[in-house]
C-alpha positions as CSV (number, residue, x, y, z in Angstrom):
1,X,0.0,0.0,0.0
2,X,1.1,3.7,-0.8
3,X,1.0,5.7,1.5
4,X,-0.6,9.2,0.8
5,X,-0.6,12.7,2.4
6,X,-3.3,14.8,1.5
7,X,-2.5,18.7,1.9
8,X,-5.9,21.5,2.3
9,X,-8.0,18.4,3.3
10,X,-10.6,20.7,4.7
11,X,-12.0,22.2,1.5
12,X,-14.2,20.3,-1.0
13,X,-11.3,19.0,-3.1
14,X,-9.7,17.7,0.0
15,X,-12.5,16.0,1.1
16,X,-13.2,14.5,-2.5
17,X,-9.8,12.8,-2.7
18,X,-10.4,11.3,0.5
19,X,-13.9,9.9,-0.4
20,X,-11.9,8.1,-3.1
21,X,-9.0,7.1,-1.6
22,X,-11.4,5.4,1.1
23,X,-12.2,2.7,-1.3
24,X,-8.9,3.0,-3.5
25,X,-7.1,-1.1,-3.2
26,X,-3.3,0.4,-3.6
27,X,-3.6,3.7,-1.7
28,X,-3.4,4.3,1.7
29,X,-4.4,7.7,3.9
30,X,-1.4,8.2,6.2
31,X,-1.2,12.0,6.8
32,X,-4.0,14.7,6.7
33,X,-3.0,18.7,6.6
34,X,-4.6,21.9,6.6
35,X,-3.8,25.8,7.5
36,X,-6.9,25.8,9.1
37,X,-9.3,23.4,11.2
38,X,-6.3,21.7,12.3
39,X,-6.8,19.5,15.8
40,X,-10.2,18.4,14.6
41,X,-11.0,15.1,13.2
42,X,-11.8,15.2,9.4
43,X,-15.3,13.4,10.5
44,X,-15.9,15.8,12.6
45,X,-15.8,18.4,9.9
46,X,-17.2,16.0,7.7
47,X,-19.7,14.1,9.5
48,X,-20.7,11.8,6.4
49,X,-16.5,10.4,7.1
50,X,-17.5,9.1,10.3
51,X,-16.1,5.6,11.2
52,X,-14.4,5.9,7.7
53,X,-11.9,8.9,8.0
54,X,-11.2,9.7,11.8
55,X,-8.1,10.6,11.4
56,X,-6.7,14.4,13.2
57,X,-5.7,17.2,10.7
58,X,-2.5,18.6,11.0
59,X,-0.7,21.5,10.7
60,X,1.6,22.2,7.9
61,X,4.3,22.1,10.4
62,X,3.8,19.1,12.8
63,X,6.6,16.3,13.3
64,X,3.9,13.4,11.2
65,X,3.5,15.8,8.4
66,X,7.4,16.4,7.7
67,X,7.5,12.5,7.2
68,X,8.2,10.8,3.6
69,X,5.1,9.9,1.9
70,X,4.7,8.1,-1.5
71,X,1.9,10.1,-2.7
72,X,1.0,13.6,-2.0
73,X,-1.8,15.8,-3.2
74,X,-2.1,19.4,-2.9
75,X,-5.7,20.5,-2.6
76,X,-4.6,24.1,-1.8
77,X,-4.7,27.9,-3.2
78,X,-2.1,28.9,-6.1
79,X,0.9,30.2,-4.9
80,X,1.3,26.8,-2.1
81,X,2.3,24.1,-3.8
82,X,5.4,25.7,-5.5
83,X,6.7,27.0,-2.1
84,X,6.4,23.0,-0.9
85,X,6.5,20.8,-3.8
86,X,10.0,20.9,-4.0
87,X,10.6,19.1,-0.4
88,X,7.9,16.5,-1.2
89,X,9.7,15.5,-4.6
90,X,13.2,15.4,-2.5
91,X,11.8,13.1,0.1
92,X,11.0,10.9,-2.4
93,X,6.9,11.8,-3.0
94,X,4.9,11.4,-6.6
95,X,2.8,14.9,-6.1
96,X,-0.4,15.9,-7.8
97,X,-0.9,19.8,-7.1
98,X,-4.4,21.3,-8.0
99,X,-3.6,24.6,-8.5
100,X,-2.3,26.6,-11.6
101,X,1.2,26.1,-10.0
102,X,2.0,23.2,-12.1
103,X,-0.4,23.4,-15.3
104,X,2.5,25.5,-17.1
105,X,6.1,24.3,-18.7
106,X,7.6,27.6,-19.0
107,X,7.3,31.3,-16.8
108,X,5.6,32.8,-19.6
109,X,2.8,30.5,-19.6
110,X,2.6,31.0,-15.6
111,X,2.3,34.6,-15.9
112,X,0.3,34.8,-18.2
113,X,-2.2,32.7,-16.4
114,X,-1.4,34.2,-13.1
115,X,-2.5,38.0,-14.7
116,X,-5.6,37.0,-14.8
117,X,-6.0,36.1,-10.6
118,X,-3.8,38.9,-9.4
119,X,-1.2,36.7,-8.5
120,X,2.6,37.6,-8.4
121,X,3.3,36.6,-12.3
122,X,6.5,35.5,-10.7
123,X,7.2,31.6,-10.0
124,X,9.2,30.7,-7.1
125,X,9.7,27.5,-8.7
126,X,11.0,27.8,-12.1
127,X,13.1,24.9,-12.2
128,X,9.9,22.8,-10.7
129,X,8.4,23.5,-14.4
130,X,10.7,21.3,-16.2
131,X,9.4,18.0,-14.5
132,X,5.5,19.0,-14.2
133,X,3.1,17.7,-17.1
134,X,-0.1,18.9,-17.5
135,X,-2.4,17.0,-15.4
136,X,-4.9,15.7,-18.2
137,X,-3.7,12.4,-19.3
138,X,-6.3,11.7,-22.2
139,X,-4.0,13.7,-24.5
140,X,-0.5,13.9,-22.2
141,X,-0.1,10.2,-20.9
142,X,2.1,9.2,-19.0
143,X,3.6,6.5,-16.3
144,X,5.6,6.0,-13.3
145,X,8.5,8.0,-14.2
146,X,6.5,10.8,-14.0
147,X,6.9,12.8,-10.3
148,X,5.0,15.9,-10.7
149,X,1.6,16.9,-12.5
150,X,-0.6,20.1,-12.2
151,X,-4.0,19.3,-12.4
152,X,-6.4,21.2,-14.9
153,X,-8.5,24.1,-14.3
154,X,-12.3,22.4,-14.6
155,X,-13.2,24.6,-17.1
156,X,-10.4,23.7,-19.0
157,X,-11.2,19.9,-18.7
158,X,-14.5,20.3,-19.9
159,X,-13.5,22.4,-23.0
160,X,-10.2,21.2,-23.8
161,X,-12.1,17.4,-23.8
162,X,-14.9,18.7,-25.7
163,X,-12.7,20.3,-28.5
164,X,-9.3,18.3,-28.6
165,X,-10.7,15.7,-31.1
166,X,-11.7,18.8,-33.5
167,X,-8.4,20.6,-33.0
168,X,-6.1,17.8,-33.5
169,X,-8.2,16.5,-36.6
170,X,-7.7,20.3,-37.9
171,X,-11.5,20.4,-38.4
172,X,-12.1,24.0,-37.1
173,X,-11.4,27.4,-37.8
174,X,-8.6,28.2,-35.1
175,X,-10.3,32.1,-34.9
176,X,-13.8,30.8,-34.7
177,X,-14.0,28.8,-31.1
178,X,-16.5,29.9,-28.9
179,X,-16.7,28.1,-25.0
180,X,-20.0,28.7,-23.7
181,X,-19.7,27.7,-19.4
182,X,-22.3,26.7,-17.2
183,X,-20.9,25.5,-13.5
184,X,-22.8,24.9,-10.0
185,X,-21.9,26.9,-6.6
186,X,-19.4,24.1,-6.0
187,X,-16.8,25.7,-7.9
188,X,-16.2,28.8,-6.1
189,X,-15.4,26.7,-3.2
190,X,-15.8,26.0,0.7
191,X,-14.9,29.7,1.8
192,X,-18.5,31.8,2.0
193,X,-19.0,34.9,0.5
194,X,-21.8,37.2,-0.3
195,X,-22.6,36.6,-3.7
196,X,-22.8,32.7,-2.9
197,X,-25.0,32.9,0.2
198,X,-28.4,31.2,-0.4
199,X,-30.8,34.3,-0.7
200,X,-28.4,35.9,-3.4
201,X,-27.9,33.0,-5.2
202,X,-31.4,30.9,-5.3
203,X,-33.3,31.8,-8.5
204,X,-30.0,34.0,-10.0
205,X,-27.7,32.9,-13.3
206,X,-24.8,35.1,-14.1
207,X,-21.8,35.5,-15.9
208,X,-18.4,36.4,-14.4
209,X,-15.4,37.0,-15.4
210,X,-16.3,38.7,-18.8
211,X,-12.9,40.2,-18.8
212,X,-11.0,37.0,-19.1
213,X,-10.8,33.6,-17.2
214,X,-8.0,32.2,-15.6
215,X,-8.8,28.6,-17.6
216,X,-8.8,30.4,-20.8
217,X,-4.7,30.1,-20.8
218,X,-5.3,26.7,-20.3
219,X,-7.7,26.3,-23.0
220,X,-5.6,27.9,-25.6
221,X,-2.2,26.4,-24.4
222,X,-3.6,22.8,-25.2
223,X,-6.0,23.4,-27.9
224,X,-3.4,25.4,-30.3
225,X,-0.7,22.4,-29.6
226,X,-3.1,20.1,-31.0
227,X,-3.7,21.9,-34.1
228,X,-0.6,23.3,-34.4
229,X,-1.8,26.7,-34.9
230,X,-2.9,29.5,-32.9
231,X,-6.4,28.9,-31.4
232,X,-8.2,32.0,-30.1
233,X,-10.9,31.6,-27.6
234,X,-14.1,33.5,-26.9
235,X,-15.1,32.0,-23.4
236,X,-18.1,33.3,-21.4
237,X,-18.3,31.2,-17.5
238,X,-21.8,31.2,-15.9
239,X,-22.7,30.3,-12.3
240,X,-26.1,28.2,-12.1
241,X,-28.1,28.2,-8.5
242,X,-26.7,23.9,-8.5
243,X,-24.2,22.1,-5.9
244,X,-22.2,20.5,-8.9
245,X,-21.5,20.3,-12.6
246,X,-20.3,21.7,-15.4
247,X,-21.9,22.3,-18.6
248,X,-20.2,23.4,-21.5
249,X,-21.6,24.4,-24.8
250,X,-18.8,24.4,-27.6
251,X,-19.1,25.9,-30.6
252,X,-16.6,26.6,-34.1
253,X,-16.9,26.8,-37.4
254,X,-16.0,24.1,-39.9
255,X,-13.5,24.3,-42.1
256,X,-15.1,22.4,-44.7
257,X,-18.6,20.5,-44.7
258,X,-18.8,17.1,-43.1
259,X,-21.8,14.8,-42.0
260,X,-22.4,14.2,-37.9
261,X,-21.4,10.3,-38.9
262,X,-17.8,11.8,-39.7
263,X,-17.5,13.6,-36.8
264,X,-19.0,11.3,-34.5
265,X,-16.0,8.6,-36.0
266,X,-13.6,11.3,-35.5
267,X,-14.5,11.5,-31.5
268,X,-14.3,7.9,-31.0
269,X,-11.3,7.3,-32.9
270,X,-9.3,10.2,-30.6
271,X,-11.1,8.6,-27.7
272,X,-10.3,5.6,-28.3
273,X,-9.0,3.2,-25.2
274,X,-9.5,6.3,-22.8
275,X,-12.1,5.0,-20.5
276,X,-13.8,8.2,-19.1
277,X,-14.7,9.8,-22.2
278,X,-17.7,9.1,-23.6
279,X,-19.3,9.8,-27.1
280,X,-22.9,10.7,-27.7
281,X,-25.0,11.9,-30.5
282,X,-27.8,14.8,-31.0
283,X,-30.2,12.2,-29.6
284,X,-28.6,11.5,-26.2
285,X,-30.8,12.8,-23.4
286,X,-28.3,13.2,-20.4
287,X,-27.2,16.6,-18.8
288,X,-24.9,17.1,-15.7
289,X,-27.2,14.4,-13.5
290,X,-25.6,11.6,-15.8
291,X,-22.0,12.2,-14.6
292,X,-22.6,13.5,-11.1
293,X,-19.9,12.0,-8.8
294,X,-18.4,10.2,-11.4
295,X,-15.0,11.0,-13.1
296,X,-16.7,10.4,-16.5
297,X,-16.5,13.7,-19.4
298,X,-20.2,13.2,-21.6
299,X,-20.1,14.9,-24.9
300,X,-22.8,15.0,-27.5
301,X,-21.3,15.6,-30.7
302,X,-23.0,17.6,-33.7
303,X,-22.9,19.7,-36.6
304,X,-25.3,22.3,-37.3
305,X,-25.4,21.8,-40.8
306,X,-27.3,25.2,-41.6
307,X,-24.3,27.4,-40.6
308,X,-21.5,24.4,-41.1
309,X,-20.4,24.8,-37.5
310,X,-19.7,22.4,-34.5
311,X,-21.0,21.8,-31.6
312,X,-20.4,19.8,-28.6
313,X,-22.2,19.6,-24.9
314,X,-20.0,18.7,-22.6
315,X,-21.1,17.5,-19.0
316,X,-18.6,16.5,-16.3
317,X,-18.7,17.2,-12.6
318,X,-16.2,19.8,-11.4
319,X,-15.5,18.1,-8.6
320,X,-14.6,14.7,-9.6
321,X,-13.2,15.3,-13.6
322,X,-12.5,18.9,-12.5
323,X,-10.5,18.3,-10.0
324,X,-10.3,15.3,-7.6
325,X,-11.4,12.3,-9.5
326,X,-9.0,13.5,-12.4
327,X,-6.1,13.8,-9.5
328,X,-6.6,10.3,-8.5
329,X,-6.8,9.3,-12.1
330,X,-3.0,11.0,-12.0
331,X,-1.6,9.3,-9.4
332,X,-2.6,6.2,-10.4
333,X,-0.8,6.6,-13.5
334,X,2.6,7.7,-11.6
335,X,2.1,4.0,-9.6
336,X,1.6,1.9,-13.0
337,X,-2.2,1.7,-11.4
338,X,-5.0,1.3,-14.0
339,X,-6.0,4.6,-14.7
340,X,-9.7,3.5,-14.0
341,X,-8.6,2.4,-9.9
342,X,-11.1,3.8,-7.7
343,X,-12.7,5.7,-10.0
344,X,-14.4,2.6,-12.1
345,X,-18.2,3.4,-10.8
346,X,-21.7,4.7,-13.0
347,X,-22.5,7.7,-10.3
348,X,-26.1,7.2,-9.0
349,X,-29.7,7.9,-10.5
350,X,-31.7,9.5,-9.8
């Protein structure tokens, strides 16, 4: 059994991996950390964890949480993981960071992505971005040789999945993409605020972020590889009175007229042997419900033929493809683990 520390446990991606590692056959929780809510036992923050996860949270700076661990995920703020990572990777740790920390291979990319969050554009890690890939193994695999991964933005997943087949394929006009967002309160996180508290959100959609997302970067970064050429983004995020979800409507124009058969073969060729994508045509009724706690990306494929443009609906929960199912996915990659491990399950209906 690895043994895995699990840094920011408190919050809702903390929380997630440790719902998975709970049932995961080749992982096991050794070491739980926090800046806050330390001394408490996770069940008692988390009553649901009761009799499965009683374990104390530590601070960053206890004796137990300066110990080697095989496996270390960092379910914490940008701007933490690259002032740590570096003493988890020389004590001999795999790490899986969740922030934007990681996502970038150069301090260009970083800064540009960090612009958009007010962060210092500055990395205190540069040499750290030579070892990370980015965290989304359907189109960067890799294996055990691999120590360090930043895991997507869940935005990013949602798009970057939804589009990658039409990008790589060079199907689309790289001027013409358009990400139309949809995401549930979860994604703003444990922290309250005003704008999230019940009365101000019940009944009330809204955009955000008109000026420029931080997951646009992302978007861009991966998508213009695949096509080797410069893909420009219009992306517009929405906030939806839900817990969890992400709904993504993707559109671009076609370069050249093709039937939904061909683009439908398209999808499932590029998909092909990656278990937790899967393809749907116009007729699929799912939404978000369909991949709700599940590490599974749904995307209905089509063409509106009157305007010779794509479109895609994708569906994954921010929580689990967005962020802690995909982690896990990670790390069982960096232990020659199935990618599927833990993660192998339908989600529940209703």
């Amino acid at each position: 059994m690895k043994r895995v520390k699990v840094v920011g446990v408190t919050g809702y991606g903390g929380v997630g991996i440790i719902e998975l590692l709970l049932n995961h056959p080749g992982f096991q929780i050794s070491c739980l950390v926090a800046a806050q809510e330390t001394g408490m036992k996770l069940s008692e923050l988390y009553p649901h964890l009761t009799g499965f996860c009683d374990e104390t949270v530590l601070t960053p700076d206890d004796p137990k949480a300066q110990e080697p661990y095989d496996a270390v995920f960092f379910s914490t703020p940008d701007g933490v993981g690259m002032q740590t990572a570096a003493a988890e990777l020389s004590r001999g740790a795999h790490v899986v960071d969740y922030s934007g920390d990681f996502r970038f291979a150069t301090p260009e990319k970083y800064s540009a992505y960090a612009s958009f969050i007010g962060k210092n554009p500055k990395h205190a890690a540069v040499e750290l971005l030579r070892q990370t890939v980015y965290g989304l193994s359907e189109l960067h695999p890799f294996g055990p040789e691999q120590k360090l991964a930043g895991n997507p933005g869940c935005f990013a997943v949602s798009c970057i999945l939804g589009l990658a087949p039409a990008a790589a394929n060079r199907l689309i006009r790289p001027k013409s993409v358009i990400c139309d967002c949809k995401t549930g309160v979860s994604g703003a996180g444990k922290k309250p605020a005003p704008t999230f508290h019940y009365p101000a959100r019940y009944e009330q959609i809204n955009a955000y972020k008109l000026a420029g997302h931080q997951h646009l970067v992302e978007i861009e970064q991966e998508l213009s590889a695949l096509a080797d050429e410069t893909v420009q983004v219009t992306m517009t995020t929405q906030v939806l009175p839900l817990c969890r979800g992400i709904l993504s409507c993707l559109y671009a124009d076609l370069k050249k007229p093709m039937t939904n058969g061909q683009l439908m073969d398209a999808y499932k060729e590029f998909y092909d042997g990656k278990p937790f994508v899967r393809i749907f045509d116009n007729k699929a009724n799912i939404g978000t419900a369909q991949v709700n706690g599940t590490n599974f990306c749904n995307l209905i494929v089509d063409i509106d033929e009157r305007n010779n443009r794509l479109r895609v609906i994708s569906h994954i929960d921010n929580l689990m493809k967005g962020q802690a199912g995909n982690a896990l996915q990670n790390m069982n990659l960096m232990f020659g683990f199935d990618p599927t491990l833990g993660l192998n399950f339908p989600g529940r209906c209703p």
